[in-house]
C-alpha positions in Angstrom: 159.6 84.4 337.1 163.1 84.4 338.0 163.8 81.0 336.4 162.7 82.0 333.5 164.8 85.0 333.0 167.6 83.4 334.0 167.0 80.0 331.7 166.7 82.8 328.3 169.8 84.2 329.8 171.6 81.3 329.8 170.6 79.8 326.2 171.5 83.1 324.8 174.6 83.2 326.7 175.6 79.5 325.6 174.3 81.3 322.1 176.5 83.7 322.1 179.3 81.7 323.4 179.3 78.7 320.9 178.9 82.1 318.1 182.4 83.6 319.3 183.8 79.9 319.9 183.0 79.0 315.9 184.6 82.2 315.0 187.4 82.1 316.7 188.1 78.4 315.9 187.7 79.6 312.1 190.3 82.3 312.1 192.5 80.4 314.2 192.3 77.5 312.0 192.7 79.0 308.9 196.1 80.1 308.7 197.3 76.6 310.6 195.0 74.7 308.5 197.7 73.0 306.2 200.1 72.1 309.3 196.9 70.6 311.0 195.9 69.0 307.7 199.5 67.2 308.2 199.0 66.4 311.8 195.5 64.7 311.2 196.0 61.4 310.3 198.1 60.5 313.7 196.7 62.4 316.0 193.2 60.4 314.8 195.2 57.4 314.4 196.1 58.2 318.1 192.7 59.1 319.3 191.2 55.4 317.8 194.1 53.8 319.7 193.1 55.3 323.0 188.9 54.6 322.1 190.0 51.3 321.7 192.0 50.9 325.1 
């Protein structure tokens, strides 16, 4: 009984968390979405140098 309260308590709060995360992410990246538009290309330039290490 107890494990399943607490399994639907945790998916909801992993629900709720990756919710908040996505909108937080979207209005943090929309006003820096030009200067990370800039920064892409090295930093994933970057990130296939290190994959490839």
């Amino acid at each position: 009984m107890r494990l399943k309260f607490l399994a639907r308590y945790r998916a909801r709060f992993f629900g709720f968390l990756g919710f908040f995360g996505v909108v937080i992410s979207a209005v943090v990246g929309l006003p820096g979405m030009f200067e990370v538009e800039e920064a892409l290309p090295e930093q994933v330039l970057n990130a296939g140098i290190l994959g490839s290490e």
